[in-house]
Every structure is written in structure tokens, then in C-alpha cells.
N, C-alpha and C positions, 0 to 999 in steps of 0.2 A: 285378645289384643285390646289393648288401652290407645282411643284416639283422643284428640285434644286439638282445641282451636287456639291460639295465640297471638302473639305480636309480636315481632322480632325485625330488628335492622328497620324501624317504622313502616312494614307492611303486615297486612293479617294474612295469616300461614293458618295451614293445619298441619297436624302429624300423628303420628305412630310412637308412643312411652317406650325406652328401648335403656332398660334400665333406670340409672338418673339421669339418659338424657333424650332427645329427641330426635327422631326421623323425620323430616320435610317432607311430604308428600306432593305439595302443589305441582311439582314439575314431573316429576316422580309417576305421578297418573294423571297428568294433563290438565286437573281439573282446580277453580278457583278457592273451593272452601269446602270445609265435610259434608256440608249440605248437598251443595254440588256432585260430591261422588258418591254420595248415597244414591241419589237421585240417578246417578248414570249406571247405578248397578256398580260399581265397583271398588263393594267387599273386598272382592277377591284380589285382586288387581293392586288392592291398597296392602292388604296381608303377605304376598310376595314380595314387595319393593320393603316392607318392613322388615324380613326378613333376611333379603337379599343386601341389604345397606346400613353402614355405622352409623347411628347417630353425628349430626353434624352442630348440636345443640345442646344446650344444661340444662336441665328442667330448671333449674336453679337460676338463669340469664333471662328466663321467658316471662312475659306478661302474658295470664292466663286471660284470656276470655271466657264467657260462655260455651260451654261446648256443640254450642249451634247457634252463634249469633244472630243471626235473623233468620228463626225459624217461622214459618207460614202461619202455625198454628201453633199457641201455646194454652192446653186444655186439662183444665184443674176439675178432681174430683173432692166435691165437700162433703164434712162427717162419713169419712169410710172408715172408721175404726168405732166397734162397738162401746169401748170403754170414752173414747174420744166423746161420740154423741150424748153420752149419761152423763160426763164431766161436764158440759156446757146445755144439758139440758132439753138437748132437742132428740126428738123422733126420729127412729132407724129408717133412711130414705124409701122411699116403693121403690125407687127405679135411682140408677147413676146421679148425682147432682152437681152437671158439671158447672163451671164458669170459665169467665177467660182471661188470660192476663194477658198484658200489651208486652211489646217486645223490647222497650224500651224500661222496662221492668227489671230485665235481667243482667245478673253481672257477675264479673268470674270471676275463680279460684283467689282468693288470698286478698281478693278487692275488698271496696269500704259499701257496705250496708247501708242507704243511706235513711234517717229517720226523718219525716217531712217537721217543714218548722211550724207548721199548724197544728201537730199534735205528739202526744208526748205517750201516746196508745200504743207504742209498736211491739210488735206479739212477734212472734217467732213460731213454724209450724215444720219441721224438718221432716220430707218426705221422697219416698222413691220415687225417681221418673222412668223411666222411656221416652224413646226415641226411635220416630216409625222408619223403618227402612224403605216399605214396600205398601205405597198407598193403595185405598181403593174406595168402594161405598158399599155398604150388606157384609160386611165380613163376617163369615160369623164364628163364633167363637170360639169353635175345636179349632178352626185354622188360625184364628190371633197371633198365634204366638210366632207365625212363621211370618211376622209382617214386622217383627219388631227388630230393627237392628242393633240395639243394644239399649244399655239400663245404666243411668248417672243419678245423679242426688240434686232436687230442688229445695231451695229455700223459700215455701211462702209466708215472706215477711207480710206482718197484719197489719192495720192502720186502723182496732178495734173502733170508734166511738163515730169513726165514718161508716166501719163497716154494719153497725148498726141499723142503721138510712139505706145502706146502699152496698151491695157487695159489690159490685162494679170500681166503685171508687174505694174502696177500702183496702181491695186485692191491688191497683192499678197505681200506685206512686212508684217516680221513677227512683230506680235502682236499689227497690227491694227485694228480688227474686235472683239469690246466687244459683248459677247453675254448674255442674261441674263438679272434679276437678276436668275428669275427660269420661266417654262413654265408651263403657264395656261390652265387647261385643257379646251379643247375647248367645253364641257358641258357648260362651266363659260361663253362662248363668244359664244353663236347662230348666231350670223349675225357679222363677222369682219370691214363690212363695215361702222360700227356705231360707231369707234372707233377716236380718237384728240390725233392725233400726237406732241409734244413741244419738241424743241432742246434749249437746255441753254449749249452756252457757258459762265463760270464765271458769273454765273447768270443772266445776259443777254439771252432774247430768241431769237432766229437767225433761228428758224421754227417753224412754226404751221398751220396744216393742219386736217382735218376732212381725215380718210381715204376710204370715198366715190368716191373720188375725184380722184382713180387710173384709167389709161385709161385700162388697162387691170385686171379684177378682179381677185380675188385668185382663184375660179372655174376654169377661164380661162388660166391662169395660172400654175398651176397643169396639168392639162388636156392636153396644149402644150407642159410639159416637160418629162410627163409622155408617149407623143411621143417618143421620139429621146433617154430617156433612162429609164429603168426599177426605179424605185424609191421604196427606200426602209424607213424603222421604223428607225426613226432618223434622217435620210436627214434633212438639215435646207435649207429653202427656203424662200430667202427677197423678200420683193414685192417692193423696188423700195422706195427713198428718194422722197420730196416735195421741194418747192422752197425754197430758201433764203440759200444756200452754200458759199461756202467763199468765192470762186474762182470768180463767178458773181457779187460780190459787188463792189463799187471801193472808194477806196483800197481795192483790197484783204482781207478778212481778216483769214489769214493764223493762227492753230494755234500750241503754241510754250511750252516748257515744263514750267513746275510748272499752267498751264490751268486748268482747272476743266470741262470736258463735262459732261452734262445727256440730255438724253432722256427719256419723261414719254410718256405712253400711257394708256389713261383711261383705266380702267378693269386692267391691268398688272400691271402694276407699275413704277418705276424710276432705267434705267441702270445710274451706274457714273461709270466716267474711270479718269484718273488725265493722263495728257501725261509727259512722261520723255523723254529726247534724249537714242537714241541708245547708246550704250556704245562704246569707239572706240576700234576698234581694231589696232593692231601694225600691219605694212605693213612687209612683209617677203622681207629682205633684195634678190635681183634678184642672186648673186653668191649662198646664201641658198636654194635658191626656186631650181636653176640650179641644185643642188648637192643633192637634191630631186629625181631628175630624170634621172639618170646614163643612 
């Protein structure tokens, strides 16, 4: 089953992929957002009304969103591809290397990428995610896999020459992080690790990986984050880009608006994002700024 968040008739809906077009769940299972029926348990409940009912929607009429718009927790794992780490020069992690992106990061299917107007660094890092069903703290790792409700594709857009100084702010500019298109229920995907990662800039593929090839598995993963903090139904958690980034090629290959990125991952499907510049803003003349603050 393929769920998905969206916009239609100007409320945010979720639903159930039912061909090319869409099943509304909202009322369907009582509940406000995917998040929400994840969180109430109801899988199940969502899988039957999917089943049970025509599409009332086009995929094609929908503005996609994130496929967990405001998830609790969004938790990024850095250098988990061995070729990834040799490409950029750094040391195979001892342990998980998470970070965390902000929620205002993310943006859906077919949306604009945004490239901040302070820097002209912007990397691209196409990566599997997840999406917890079944929160908890001590997981540990043989049972992982039964917490996860299903598996979507994240963009961690880079903001390299910040991220240098500071990984915080280099992962964290708003509306770099495409999520989506929709999340597959992890029934669909038994073993994650059987999965072919492909990055197309402008048609051009700029990565491709098998995602066996992480140094720390999603078990693993889970299991080390599910230490250090409680993890809840809807958390998104990336497991880490593969090699061929922009930033290690030479020249650079940085990129710039009117771009077109996707990322495909067998079983899931194809995220696209188009990147546009940030829009400027007017600087606050410094006597107005002053007369601000009596």
C-alpha cells in the first residue's frame, strides 16, 4: 500500500495511491493526518477502506506534500555509505552519526527545492528513509524492523560552505529536504536492504547504489537512536546518501535554479523537486531596525 499526504479542495488530506488516483482516508478512519493514524494504530483500518473504496481523486489534480508533514522527529544518518565516506574523505563512523533536520525543511513531491540566497553550495544527497510506525526507547535491533511502518525517499539538500562550520545550519535551510512521493508500507519491502538507489540531476544520473552497501543497517540504526531518544509514529529517519555528490566532483557540480532532481528507489518510486532561488528579501533599513527597538 502507497500512502500519501496532500492538499486538495485547500485542506490537507491524506490517502491511499489506488492506481492514478487517490483514496481520502481522513474521514474514512477518523483521523486528521497520516501521522495521526499511524500513531492510532491504524494500518489496518487504513488498508481496508483502501480497499474497500474508488478513488475520489487524480493523483494528477493533488498537491503533494511531504509524506509526514510535521513529523516529531526528523533523524539523518551521516557518511553511511563506504564509498560515500572515501569520496569526501572522512573516516568510517565508530557508531551511527546522526543529525537533525528541522521540519520546515521538508517539501513534497513535484515542489521547488529551494537554494538559499546566501550561498550558491547546494549539494544534493538522495537517500532512503523511513518512517516509524511504532515508537519506543531500547529497541533493539532484531525487533527494528517491526517498528517501522513503511519506507519513502528523502532529499538531503546541502548548503556545503555552511555546512563546513556547522552541520546544523548547513542541513537546516528552509525547503531543502523533498520527502515523498508517498510511504510504502513496509509489508511491500521485507528486507530494505535489497533496494537501487539512482540520483538524476537533469537527467543525468550523478548516484547509484544498491542499498546493502550501508555501513550501519537500518536495525542498527533504529536501535542506536532509539537509545538517546524515545521515537515516536511518524519520526522520519534517513539512513545516509551513497557516493557521487557534487561537492567531491571536480568542478563541483553545484546545483542551480530551473534544475530538475529525482531520486528513484526500486519498490518506492521517483521523488522530483525542480530547485528555484530563494526569494530576496529587502534588508531593514538600520535607523528602522533602531526605531524598532525603543
Amino acid at each position: 500500500m502507497k500512502l500519501l499526504s496532500f492538499v486538495a479542495d485547500g485542506k490537507e488530506l491524506f490517502g491511499a495511491v489506488s492506481g492514478d488516483g487517490v483514496v481520502t482516508l481522513n474521514d474514512r478512519v477518523g483521523q486528521p493526518s497520516l501521522r495521526a493514524a499511524l500513531a492510532a494504530g491504524a494500518m489496518e483500518a487504513m488498508r481496508k477502506a483502501a480497499q474497500d473504496a474508488k478513488p475520489d481523486r487524480k493523483l494528477a489534480d493533488i498537491k503533494f506534500l511531504p509524506v509526514i508533514p510535521h513529523p516529531e522527529k526528523i533523524l539523518c544518518a551521516g557518511v553511511n555509505y563506504r564509498a560515500h565516506a572515501s569520496e569526501v574523505g572522512r573516516e568510517l563512523p565508530k557508531q551511527p552519526s546522526m543529525f537533525i533536520r528541522f521540519t520546515d525543511t521538508l517539501v513534497g513531491h513535484n515542489g521547488a527545492m529551494i537554494r538559499p540566497s546566501v550561498s550558491d553550495n547546494f549539494d544534493y544527497e538522495g537517500e532512503l528513509a523511513l518512517v516509524i510506525g511504532e515508537g519506543g526507547r531500547h529497541i533493539a535491533a532484531e525487533n527494528a524492523l517491526d517498528h517501522i511502518a513503511g519506507y519513502t525517499i528523502l532529499v538531503d539538500g546541502s548548503v556545503r560552505d555552511f555546512q563546513k562550520f556547522s552541520v546544523t545550519s548547513g542541513k537546516n535551510f528552509p525547503g531543502t529536504g523533498p520527502l515523498g512521493p508517498w510511504l510504502v508500507t513496509s509489508d511491500e519491502i521485507p528486507d530494505p536492504s535489497k533496494l537501487t538507489l539512482t540520483t538524476r540531476l537533469n537527467g543525468q544520473q550523478v548516484q547509484h547504489s544498491g542499498t546493502d552497501k550501508l555501513i550501519y543497517s537500518i536495525p542498527q540504526i533504529i536501535a542506536f537512536c532509539s537509545d538517546f531518544t524515545e521515537l515516536s509514529a511518524g519520526d522520519v529517519i534517513a539512513t545516509g546518501t551513497p557516493e557521487g555528490v557534487g561537492h567531491s566532483r571536480k568542478p563541483p557540480l553545484w546545483m542551480k535554479p530551473g534544475d530538475t532532481l529525482e531520486v528513484e528507489i526500486t519498490g518506492i518510486g521517483t521523488l522530483r523537486a525542480r530547485i528555484a532561488d530563494e526569494k530576496k528579501y529587502p534588508v531593514i533599513p538600520a535607523e528602522r531596525s533602531e526605531s524598532r527597538n525603543p
